[in-house]
N, C-alpha and C positions, 0 to 999 in steps of 0.2 A: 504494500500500500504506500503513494505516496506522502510526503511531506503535507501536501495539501489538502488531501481526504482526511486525514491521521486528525489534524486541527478540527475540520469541520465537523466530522464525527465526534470527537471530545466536546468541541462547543455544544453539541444537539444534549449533552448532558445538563444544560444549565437550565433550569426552569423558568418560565417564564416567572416575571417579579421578584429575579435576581440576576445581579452581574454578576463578571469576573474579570480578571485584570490580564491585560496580553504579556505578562509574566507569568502568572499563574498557569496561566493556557499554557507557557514556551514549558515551561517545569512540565505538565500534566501527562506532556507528549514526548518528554525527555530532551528538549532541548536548554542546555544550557545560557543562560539570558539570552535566549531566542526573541525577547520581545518584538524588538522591530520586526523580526523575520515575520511572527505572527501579524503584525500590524501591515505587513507588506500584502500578506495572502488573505487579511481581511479584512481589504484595499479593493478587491480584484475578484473578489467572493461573486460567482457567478448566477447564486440563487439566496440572495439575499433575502426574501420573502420564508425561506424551506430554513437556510442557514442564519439563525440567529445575529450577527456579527455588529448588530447595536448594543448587545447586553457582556461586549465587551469592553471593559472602559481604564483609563491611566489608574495605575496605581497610588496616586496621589490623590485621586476620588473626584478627579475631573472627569468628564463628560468624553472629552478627545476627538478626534476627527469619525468624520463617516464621510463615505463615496458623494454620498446626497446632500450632504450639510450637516452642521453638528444641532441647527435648528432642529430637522427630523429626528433627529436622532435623539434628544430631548424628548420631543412629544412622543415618540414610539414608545420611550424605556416610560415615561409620565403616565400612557395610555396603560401600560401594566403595572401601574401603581408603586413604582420609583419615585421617590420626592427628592426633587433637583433646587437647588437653588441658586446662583449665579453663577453655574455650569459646575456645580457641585453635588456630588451624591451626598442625601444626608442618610442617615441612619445607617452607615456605612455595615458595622461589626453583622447586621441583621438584612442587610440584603445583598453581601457581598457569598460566592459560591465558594466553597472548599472542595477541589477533588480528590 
């Protein structure tokens, strides 16, 4: 399985009305501070609708880029009941995923 699948598969693990950090993900799937790598592939995520890759976000508890705008990308994670507030996850410890 590639590099690419290997992520997107791991992400479908994250439930809807929680994130996870494109660290977390690089760890999940054995990659050494793979972050960017992951930010690169979920950049480029070709079923963004099937493939979660909004309820990915910086480990600093920022919001972060998406393909579409980081606008969307707010109201997606908001629409499943994330509370954001100046591009900030709040209740970080409680809606962030562990794998």
């Amino acid at each position: 399985m590639n590099l690419e699948k290997k992520i997107y598969k791991k992400l479908l693990e994250v439930p809807k009305g929680q994130i996870t950090t494109y660290g977390e993900l690089a760890k999940a799937v054995g990659l050494k501070n793979g972050q960017r790598t992951v930010g690169r592939i979920m950049n480029k995520n070709p079923y963004p609708v099937i493939i979660p890759c909004h309820r990915v976000v910086m480990s600093n508890g920022k919001v972060g880029g998406y393909a579409y705008g980081e606008h969307i990308k707010t109201k997606m994670l908001n629409d499943e009941g994330i509370k954001i507030e100046n591009g900030k996850i709040l209740d970080w410890e409680k809606t962030v995923y562990r794998f």
